[in-house]
C-alpha positions as CSV (number, residue, x, y, z in Angstrom):
1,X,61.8,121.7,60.5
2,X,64.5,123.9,60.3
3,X,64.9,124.6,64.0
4,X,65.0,120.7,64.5
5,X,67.8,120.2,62.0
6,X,69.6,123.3,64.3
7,X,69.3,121.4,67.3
8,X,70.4,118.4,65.9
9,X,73.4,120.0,64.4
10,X,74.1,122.2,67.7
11,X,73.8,118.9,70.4
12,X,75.9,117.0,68.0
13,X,78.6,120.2,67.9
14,X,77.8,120.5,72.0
15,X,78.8,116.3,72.4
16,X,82.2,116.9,70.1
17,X,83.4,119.9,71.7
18,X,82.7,118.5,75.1
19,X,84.1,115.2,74.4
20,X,87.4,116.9,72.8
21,X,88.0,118.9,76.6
22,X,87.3,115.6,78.5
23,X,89.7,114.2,76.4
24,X,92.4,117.0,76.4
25,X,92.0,116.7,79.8
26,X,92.6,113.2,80.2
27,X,96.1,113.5,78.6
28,X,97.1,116.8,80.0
29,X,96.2,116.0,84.1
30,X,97.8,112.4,84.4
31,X,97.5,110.8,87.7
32,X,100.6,110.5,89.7
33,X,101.6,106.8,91.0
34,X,103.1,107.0,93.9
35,X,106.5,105.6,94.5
36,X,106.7,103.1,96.8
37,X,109.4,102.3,98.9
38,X,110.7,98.6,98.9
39,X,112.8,97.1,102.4
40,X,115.2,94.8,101.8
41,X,114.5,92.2,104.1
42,X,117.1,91.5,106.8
43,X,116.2,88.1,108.1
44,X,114.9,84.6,106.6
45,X,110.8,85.3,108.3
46,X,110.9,88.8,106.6
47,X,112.1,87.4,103.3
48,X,109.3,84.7,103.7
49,X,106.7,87.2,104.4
50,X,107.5,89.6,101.4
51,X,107.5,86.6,98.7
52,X,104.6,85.6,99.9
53,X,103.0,89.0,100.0
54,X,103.8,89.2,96.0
C-alpha cells in the first residue's frame, strides 16, 4: 500500500512540474506576428478591392 500511495504522490508531483515548464514556456517563447505591410491604394479599383478585402 505504501508503494501505491508513492506513485500516486510521485505522477501527481511528475504532472505539476511538467505542467509548470509547459507553462513557463508558454510565457517565455511568444510567437512573433508578423508585421504586415499595408499599400495605400492609388486609384478608385484598388481602393474598391482593399475595402472589400476587409
Amino acid at each position: 500500500m505504501e508503494e501505491f500511495k508513492l506513485k500516486i504522490i510521485v505522477a501527481i508531483l511528475g504532472g505539476v512540474f511538467f505542467s509548470f515548464i509547459i507553462i513557463l514556456l508558454a510565457f517565455i517563447l511568444p510567437l512573433d506576428k508578423p508585421e504586415t505591410i499595408i499599400i495605400k491604394p492609388k486609384g478608385v479599383l484598388e481602393r474598391v478591392s482593399h475595402s472589400v478585402k476587409k
